[in-house]
DSSP file (Angstrom, degrees, kcal/mol; ACC not computed):
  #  RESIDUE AA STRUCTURE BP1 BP2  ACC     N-H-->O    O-->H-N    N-H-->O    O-->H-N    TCO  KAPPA ALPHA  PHI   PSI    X-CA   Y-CA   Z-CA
    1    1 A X              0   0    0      0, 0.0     2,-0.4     0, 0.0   134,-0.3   0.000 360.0 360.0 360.0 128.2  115.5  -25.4  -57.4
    2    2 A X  E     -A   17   0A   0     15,-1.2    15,-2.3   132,-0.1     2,-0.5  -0.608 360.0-170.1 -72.0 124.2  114.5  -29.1  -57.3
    3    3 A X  E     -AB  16 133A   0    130,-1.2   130,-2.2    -2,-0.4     2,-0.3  -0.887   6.3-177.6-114.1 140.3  111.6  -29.9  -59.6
    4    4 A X  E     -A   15   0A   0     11,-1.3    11,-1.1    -2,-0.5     2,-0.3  -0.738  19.5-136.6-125.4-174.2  110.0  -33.5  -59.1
    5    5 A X  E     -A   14   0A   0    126,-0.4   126,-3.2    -2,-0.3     2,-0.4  -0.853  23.2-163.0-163.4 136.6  107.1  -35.1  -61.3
    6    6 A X  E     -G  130   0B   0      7,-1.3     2,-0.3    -2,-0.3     7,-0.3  -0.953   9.0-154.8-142.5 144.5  104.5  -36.9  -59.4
    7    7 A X  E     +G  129   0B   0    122,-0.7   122,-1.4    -2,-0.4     2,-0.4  -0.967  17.1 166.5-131.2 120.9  101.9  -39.4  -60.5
    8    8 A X        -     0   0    0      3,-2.1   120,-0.1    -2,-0.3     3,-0.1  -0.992  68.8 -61.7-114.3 140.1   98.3  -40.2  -58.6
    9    9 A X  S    S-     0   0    0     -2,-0.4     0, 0.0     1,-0.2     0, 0.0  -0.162 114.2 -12.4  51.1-135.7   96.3  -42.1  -60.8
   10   10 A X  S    S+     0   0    0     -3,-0.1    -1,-0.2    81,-0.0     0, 0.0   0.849 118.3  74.0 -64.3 -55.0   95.5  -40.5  -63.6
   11   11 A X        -     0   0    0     -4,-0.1    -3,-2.1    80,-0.1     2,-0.4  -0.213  67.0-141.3 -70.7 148.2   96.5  -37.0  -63.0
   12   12 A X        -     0   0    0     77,-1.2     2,-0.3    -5,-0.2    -5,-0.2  -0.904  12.6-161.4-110.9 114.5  100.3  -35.8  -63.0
   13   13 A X        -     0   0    0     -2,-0.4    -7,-1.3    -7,-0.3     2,-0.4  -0.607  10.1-151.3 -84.5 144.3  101.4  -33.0  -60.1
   14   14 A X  E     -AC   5  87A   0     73,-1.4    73,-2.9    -2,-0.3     2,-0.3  -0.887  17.5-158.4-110.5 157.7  104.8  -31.1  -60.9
   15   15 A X  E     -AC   4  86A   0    -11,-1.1   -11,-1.3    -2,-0.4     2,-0.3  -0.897  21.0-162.6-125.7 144.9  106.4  -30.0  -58.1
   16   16 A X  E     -AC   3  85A   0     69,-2.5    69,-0.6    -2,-0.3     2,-0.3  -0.858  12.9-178.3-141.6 124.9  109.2  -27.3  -56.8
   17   17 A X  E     +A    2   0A   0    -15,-2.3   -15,-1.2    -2,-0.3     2,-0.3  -0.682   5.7 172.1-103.5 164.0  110.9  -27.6  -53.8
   18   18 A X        -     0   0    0     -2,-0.3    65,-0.0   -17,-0.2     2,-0.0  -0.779  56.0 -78.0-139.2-170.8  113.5  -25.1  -52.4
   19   19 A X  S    S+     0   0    0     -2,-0.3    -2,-0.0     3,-0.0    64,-0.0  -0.039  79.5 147.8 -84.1  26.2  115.2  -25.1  -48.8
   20   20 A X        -     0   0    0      1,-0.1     3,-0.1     2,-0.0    62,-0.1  -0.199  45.7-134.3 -41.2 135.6  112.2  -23.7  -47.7
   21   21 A X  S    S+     0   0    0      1,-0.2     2,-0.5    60,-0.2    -1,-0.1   0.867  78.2  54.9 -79.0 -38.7  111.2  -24.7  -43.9
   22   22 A X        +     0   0    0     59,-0.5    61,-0.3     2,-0.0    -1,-0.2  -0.853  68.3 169.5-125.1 132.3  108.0  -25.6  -43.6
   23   23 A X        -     0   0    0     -2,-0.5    61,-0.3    59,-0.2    81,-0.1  -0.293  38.5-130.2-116.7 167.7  106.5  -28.4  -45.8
   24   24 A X        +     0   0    0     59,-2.3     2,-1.2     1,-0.1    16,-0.4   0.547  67.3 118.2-119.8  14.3  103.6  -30.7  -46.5
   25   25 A X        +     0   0    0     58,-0.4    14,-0.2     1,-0.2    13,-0.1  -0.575  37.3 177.3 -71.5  77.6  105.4  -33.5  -46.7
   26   26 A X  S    S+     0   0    0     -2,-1.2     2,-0.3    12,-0.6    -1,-0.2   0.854  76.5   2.1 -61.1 -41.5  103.8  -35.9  -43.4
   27   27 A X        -     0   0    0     11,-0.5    11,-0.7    -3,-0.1     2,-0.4  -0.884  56.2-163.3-129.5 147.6  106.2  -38.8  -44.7
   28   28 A X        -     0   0    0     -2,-0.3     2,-0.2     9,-0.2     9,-0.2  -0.900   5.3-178.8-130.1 167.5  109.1  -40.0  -47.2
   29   29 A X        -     0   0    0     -2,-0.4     7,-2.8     2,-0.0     2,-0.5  -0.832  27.6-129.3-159.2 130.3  109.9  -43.3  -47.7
   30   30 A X  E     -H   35   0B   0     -2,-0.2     2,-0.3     5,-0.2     5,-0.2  -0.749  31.5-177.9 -88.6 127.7  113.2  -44.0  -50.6
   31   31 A X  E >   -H   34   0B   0      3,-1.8     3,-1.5    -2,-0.5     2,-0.8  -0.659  45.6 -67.8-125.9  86.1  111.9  -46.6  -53.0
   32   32 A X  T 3  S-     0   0    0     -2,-0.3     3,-0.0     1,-0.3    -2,-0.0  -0.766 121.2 -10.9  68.5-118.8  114.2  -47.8  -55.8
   33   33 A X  T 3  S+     0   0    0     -2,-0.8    -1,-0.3    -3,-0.1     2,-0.3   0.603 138.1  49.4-103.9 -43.5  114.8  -45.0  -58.0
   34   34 A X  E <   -H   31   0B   0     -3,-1.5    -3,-1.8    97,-0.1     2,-0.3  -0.734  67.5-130.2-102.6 151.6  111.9  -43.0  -56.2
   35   35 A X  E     -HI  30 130B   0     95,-2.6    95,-2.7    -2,-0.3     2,-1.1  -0.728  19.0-140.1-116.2 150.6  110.4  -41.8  -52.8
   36   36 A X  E     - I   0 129B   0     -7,-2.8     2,-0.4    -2,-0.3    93,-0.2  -0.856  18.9-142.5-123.8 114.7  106.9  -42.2  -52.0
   37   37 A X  E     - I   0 128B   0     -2,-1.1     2,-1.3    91,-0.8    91,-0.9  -0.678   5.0-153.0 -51.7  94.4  105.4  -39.1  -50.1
   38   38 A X  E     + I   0 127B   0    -11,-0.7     2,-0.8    -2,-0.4   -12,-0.6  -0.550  19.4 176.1 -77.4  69.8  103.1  -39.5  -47.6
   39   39 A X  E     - I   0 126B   0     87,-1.4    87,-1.4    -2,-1.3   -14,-0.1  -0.658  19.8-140.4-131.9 163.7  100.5  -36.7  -46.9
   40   40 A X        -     0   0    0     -2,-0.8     2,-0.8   -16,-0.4   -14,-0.1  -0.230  46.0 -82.2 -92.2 175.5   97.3  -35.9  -44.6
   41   41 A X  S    S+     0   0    0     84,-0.1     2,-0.2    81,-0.0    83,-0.2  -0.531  71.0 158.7 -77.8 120.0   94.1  -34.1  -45.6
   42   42 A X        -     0   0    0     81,-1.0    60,-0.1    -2,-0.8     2,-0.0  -0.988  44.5 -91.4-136.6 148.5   95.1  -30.7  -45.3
   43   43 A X        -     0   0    0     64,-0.2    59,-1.5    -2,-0.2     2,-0.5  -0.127  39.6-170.9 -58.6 128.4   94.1  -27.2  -46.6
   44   44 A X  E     -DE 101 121A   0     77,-2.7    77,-0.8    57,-0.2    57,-0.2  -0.980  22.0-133.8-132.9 134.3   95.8  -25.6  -50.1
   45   45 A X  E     +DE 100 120A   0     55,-1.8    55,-0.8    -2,-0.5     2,-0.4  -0.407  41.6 160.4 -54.9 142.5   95.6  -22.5  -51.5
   46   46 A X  E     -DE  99 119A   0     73,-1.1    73,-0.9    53,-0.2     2,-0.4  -0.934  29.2-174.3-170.1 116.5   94.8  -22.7  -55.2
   47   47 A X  E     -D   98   0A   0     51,-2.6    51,-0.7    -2,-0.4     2,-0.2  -0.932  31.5-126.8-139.5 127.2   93.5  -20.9  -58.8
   48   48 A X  E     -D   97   0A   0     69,-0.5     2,-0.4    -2,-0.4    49,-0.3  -0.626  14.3-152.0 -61.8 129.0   93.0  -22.7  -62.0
   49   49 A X  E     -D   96   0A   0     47,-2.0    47,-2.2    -2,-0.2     2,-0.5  -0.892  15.0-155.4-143.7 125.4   94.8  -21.1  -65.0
   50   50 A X  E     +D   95   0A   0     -2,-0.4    45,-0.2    45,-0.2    -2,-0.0  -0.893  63.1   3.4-115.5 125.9   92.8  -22.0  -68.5
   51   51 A X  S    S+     0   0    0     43,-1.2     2,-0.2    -2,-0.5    -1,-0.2   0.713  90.9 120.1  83.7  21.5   94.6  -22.1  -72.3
   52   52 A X        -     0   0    0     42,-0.5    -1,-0.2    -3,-0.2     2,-0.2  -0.777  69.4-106.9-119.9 161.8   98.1  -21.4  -71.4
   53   53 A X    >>  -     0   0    0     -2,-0.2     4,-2.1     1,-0.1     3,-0.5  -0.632  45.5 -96.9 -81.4-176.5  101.0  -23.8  -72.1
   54   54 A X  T 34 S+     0   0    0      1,-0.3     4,-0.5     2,-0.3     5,-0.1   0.690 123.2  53.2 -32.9 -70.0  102.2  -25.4  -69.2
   55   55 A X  T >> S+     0   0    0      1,-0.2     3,-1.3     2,-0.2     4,-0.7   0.828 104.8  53.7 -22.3 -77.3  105.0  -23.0  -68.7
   56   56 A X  T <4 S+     0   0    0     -3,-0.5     4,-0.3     1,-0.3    -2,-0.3   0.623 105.1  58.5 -44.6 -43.0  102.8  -20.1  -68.8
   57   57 A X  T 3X S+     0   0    0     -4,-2.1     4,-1.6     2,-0.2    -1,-0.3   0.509  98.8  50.9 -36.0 -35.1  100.6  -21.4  -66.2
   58   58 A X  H <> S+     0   0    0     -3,-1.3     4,-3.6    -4,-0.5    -2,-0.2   0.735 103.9  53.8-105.7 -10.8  102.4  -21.8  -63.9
   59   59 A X  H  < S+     0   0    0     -4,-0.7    -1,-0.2     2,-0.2    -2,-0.2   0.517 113.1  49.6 -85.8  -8.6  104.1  -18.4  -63.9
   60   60 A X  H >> S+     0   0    0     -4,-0.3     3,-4.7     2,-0.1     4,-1.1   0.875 117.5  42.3 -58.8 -84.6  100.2  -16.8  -63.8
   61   61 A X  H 3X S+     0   0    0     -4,-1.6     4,-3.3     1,-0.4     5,-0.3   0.762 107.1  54.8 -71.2 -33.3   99.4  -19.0  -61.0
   62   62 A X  H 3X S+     0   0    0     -4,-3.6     4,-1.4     1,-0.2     5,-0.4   0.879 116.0  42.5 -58.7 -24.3  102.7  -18.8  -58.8
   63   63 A X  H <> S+     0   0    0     -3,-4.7     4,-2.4     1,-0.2    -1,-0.2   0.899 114.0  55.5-100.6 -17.8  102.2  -14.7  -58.8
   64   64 A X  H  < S+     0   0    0     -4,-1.1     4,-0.4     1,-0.2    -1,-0.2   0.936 117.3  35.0 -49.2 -60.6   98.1  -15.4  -58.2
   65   65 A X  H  X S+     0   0    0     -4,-3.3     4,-2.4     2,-0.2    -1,-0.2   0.583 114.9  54.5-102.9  -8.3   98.9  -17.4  -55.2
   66   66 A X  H  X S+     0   0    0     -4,-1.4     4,-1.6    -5,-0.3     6,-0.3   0.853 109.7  50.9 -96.1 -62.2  102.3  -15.2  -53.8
   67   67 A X  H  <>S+     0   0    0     -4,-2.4     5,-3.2    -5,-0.4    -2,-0.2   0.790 107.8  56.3 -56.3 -12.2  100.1  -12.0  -53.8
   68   68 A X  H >>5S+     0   0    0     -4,-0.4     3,-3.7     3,-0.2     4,-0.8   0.953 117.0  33.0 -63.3 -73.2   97.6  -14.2  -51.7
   69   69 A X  H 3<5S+     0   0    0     -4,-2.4    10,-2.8     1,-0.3    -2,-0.2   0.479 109.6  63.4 -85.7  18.5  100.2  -14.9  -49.2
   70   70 A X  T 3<5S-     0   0    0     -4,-1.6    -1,-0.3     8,-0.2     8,-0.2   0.380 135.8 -77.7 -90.8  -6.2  102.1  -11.6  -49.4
   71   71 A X  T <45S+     0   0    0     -3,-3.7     2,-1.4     6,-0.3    -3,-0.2   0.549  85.7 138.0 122.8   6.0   98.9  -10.3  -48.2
   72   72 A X     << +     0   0    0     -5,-3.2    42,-0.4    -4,-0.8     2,-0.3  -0.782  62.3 116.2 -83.1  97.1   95.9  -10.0  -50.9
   73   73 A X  S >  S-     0   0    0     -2,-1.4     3,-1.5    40,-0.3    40,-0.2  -0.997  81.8-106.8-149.3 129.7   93.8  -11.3  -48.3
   74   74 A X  T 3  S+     0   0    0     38,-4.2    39,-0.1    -2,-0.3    -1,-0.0   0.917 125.2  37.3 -10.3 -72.7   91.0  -10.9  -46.0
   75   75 A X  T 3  S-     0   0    0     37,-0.2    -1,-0.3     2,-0.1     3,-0.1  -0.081 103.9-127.7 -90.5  10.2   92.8  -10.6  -43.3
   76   76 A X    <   +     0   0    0     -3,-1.5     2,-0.3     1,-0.2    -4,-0.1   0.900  62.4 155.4  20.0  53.7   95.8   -8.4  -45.2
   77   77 A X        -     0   0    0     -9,-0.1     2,-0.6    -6,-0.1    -6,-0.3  -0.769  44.9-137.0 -99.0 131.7   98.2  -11.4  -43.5
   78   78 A X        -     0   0    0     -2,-0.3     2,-0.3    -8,-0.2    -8,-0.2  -0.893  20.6-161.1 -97.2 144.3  101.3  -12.4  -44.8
   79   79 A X        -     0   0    0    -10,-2.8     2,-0.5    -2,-0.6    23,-0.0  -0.779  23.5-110.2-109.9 146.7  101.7  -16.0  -44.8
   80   80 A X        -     0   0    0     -2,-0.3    23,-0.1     1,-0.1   -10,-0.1  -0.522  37.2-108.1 -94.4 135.1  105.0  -17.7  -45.0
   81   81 A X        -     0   0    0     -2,-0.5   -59,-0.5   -12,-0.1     2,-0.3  -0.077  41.1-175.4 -49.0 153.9  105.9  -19.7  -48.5
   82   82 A X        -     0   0    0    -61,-0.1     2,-0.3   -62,-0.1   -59,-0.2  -0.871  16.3 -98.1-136.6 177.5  105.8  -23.6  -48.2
   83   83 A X  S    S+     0   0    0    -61,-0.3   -59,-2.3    -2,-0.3   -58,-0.4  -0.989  85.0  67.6-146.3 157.8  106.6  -26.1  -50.5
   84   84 A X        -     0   0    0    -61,-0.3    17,-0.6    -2,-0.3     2,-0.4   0.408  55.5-161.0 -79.1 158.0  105.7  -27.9  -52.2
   85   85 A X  E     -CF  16 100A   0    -69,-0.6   -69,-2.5    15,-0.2     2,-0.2  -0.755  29.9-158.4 -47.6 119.3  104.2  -25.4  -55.2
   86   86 A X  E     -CF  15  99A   0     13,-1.1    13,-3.7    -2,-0.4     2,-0.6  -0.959  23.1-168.8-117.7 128.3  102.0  -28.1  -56.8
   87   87 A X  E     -CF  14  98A   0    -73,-2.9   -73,-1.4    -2,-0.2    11,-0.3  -0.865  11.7-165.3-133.3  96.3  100.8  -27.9  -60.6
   88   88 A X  E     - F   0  97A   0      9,-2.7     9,-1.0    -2,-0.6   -75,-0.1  -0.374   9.6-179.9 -71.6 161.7   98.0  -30.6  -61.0
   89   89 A X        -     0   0    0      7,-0.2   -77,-1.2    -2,-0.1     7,-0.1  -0.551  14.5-148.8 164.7  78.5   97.3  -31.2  -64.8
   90   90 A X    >   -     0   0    0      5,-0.3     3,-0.8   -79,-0.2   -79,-0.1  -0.110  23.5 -93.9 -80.5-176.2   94.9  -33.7  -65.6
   91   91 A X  T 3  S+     0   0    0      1,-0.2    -1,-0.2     3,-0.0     3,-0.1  -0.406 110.5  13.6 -80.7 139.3   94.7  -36.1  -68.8
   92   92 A X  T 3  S+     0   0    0      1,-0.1    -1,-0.2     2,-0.0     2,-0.2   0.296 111.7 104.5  79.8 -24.8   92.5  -34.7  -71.7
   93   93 A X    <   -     0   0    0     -3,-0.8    -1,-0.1     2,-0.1     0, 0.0  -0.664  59.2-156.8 -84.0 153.3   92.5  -30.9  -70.1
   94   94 A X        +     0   0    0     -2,-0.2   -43,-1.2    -3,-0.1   -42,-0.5   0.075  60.3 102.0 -63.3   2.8   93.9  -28.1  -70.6
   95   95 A X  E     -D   50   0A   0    -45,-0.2     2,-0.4   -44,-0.1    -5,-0.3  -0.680  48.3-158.5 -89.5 147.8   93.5  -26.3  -66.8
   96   96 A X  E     -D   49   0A   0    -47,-2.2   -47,-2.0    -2,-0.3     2,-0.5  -0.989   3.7-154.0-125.6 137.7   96.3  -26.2  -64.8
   97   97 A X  E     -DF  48  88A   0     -9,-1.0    -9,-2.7    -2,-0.4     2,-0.4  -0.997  10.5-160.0-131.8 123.7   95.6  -25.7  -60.7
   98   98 A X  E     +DF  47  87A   0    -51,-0.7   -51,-2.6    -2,-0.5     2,-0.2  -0.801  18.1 166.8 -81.4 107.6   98.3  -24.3  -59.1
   99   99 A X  E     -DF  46  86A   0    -13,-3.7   -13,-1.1    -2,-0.4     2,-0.3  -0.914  22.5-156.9-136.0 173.9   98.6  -24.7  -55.0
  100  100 A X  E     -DF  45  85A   0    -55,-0.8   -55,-1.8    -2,-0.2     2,-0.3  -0.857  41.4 -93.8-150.2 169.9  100.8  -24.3  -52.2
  101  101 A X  E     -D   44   0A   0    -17,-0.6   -57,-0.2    -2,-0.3   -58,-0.1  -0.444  32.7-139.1 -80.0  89.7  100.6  -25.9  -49.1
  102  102 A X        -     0   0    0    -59,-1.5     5,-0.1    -2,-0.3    -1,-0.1  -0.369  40.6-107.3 -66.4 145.7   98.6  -23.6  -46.6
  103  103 A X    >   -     0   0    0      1,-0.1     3,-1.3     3,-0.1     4,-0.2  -0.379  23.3-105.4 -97.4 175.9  100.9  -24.0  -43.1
  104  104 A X  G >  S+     0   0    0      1,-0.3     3,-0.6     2,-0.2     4,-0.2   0.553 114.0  58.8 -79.6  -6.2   99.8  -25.7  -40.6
  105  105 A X  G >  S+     0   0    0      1,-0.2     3,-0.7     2,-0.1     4,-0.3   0.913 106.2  55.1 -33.6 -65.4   99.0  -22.6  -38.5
  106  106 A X  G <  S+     0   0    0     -3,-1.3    -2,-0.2     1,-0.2    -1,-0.2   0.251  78.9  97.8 -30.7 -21.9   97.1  -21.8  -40.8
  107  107 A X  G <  S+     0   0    0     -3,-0.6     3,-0.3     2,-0.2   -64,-0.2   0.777  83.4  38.4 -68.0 -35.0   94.7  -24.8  -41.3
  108  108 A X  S <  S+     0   0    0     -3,-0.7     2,-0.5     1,-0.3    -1,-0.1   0.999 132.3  20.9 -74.5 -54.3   91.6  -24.1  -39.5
  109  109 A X  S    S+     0   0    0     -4,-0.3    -1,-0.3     0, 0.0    -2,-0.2  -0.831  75.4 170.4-120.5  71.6   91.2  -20.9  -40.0
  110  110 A X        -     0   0    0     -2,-0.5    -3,-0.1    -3,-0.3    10,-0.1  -0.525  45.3-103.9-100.7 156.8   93.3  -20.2  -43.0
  111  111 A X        -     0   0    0     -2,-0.1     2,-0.3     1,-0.1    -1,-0.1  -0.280  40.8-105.4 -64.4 163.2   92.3  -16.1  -44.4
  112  112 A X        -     0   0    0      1,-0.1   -38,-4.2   -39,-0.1   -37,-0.2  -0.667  28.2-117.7 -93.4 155.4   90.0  -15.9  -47.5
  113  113 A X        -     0   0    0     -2,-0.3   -40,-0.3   -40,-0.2   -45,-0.1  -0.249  21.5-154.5 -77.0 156.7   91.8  -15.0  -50.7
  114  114 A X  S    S+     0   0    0    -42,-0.4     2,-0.4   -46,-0.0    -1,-0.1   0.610  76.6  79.9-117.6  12.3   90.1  -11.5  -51.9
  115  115 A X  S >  S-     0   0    0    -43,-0.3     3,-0.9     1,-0.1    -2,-0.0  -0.910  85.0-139.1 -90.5 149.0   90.9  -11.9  -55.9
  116  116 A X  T 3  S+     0   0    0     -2,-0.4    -1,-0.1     1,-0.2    -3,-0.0   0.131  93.3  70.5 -96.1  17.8   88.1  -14.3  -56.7
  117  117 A X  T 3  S+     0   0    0    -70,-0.1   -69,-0.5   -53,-0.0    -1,-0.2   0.572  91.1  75.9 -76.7 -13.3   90.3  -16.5  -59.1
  118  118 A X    <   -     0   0    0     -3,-0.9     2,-0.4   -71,-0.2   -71,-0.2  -0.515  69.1-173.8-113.8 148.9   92.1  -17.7  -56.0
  119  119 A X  E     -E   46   0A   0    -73,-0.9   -73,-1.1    -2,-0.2     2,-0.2  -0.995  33.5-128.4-165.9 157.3   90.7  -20.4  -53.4
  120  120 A X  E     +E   45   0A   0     -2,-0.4     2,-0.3   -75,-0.2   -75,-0.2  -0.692  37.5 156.8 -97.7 133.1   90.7  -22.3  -50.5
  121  121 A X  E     -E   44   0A   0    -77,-0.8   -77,-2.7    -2,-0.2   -79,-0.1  -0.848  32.0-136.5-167.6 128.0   90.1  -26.6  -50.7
  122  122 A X        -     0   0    0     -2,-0.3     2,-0.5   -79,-0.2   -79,-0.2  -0.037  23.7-146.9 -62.4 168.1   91.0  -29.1  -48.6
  123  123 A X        -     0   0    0    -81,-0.0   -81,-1.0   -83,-0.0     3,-0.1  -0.943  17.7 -96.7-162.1 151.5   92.6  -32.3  -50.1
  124  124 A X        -     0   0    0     -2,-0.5   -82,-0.2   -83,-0.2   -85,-0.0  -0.278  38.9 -98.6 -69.4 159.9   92.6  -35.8  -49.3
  125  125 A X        +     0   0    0    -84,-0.1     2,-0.2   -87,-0.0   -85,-0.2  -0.289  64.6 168.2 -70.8 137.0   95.3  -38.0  -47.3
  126  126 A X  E     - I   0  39B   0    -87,-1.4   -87,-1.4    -3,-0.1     2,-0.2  -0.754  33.3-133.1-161.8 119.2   97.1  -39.3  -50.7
  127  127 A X  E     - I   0  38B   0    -89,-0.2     2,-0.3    -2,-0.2   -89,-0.2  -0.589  25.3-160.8 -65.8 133.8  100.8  -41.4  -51.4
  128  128 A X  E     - I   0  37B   0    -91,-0.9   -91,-0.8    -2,-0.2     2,-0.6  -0.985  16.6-138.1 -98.5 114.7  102.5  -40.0  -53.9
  129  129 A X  E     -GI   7  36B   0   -122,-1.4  -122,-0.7    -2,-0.3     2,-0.3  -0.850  30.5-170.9 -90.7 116.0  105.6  -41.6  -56.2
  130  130 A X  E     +GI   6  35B   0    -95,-2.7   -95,-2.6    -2,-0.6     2,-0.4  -0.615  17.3 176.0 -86.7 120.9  108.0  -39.0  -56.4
  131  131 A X        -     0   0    0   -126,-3.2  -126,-0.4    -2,-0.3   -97,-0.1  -0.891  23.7-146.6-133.6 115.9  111.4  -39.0  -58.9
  132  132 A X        +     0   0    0     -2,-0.4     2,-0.2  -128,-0.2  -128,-0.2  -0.316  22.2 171.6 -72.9 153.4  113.2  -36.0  -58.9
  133  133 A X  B     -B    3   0A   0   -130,-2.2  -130,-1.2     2,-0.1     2,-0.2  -0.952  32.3-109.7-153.3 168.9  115.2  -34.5  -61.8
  134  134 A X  S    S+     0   0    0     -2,-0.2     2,-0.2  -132,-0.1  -132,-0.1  -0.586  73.0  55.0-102.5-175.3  117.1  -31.0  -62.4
  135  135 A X  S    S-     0   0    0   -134,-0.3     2,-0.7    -2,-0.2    -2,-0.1  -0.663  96.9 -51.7 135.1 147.2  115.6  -28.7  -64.8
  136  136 A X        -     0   0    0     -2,-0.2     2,-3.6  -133,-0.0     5,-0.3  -0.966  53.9-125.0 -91.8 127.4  112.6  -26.9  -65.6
  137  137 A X        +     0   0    0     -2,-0.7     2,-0.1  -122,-0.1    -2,-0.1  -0.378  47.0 171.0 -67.5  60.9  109.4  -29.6  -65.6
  138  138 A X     >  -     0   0    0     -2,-3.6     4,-4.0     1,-0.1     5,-0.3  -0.409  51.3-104.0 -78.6 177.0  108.6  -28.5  -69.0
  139  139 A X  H  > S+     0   0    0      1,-0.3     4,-1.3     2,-0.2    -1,-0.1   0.824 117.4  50.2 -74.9 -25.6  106.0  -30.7  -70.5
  140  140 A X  H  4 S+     0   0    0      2,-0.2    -1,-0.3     1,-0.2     4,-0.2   0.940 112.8  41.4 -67.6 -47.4  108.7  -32.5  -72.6
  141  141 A X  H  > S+     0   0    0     -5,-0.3     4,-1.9    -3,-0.2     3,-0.4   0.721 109.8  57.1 -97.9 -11.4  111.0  -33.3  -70.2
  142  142 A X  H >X>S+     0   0    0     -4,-4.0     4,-2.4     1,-0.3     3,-1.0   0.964 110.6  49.1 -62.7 -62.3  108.2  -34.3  -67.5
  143  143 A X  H 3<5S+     0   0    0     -4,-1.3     4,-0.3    -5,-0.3    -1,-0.3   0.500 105.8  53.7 -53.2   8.0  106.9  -37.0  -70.3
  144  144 A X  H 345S+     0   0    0     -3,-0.4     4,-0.5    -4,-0.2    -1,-0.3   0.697 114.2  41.6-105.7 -40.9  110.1  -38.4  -71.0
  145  145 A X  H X<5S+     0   0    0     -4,-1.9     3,-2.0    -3,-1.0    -2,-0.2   0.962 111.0  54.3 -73.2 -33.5  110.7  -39.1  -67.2
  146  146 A X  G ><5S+     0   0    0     -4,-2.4     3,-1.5     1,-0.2    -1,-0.2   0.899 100.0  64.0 -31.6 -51.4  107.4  -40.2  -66.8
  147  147 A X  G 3 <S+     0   0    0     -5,-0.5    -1,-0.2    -4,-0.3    -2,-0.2   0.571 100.5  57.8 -69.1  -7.6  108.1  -42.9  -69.8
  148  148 A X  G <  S+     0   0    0     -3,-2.0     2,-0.4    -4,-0.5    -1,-0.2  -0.124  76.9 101.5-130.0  54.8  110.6  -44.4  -67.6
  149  149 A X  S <  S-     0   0    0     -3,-1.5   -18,-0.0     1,-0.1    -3,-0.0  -0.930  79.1-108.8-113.0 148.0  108.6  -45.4  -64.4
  150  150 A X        -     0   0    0     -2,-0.4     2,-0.4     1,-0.1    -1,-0.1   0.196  43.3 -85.1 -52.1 171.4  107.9  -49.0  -64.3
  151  151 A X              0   0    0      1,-0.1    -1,-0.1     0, 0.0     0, 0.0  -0.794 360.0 360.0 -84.7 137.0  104.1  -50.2  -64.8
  152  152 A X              0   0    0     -2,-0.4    -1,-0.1     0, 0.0    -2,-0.1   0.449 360.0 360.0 -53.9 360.0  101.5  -50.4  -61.8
């Protein structure tokens, strides 16, 4: 499993990609050392996970959001995994929001989740710079790659 480290702005997304088909990636572009990721406002599935480390979080939120699309649903629909698995983590917090990539079938009329930690949210058209590493994207080994991307 590929894990990448992402920076917009302020906030840092981890990522995991697998050989998974269908993706949310609109664009890539290879840039130096890194690729910058291109993607349109589209709908993500999502639940915020409060006071755990990093770790712990994400292993809560992946099973939150895989019982979504295994069928804890409205609609009792299974939906087929995408990637990326996104773990936003902003500066100064301690929530971690946990998404995946609702597919593009899915977009208008994606079902509603029926545990009420779990949620539906659009997001904005946003470049990414992406640097991939092996690994787990523990919080240690993200800041250390982090510490060696140039300055904006």
């Amino acid at each position: 499993m590929q894990q990448r480290a992402l920076s917009h702005g302020n906030n840092i997304f981890i990522t995991f990609n697998t050989n998974l088909m269908v993706t949310a990636t609109f664009a890539t572009f290879q840039v130096k050392d890194y690729e910058l990721h291109q993607y349109e406002t589209a709908k993500w599935v999502s639940t915020v996970i409060q006071g755990e480390t990093q770790k712990e979080a994400m292993c809560q939120g992946f099973w939150k959001l895989f019982h979504y699309i295994q069928g804890k649903n409205e609609k009792e629909m299974k939906i087929d995994m995408t990637v990326p698995v996104t773990c936003l983590i902003k500066s100064g917090c301690a929530d971690f929001k946990i998404s995946f990539f609702m597919p593009f079938e899915h977009q208008d009329s994606p079902p509603q989740p029926t545990n009420s930690d779990v949620f539906i949210k659009g997001r904005k058209a946003a470049a990414v710079f992406v640097r991939s590493f092996g690994g787990f994207a523990s919080q240690r080994n993200m800041l250390m790659k982090l510490k060696s991307w140039p300055e904006p």
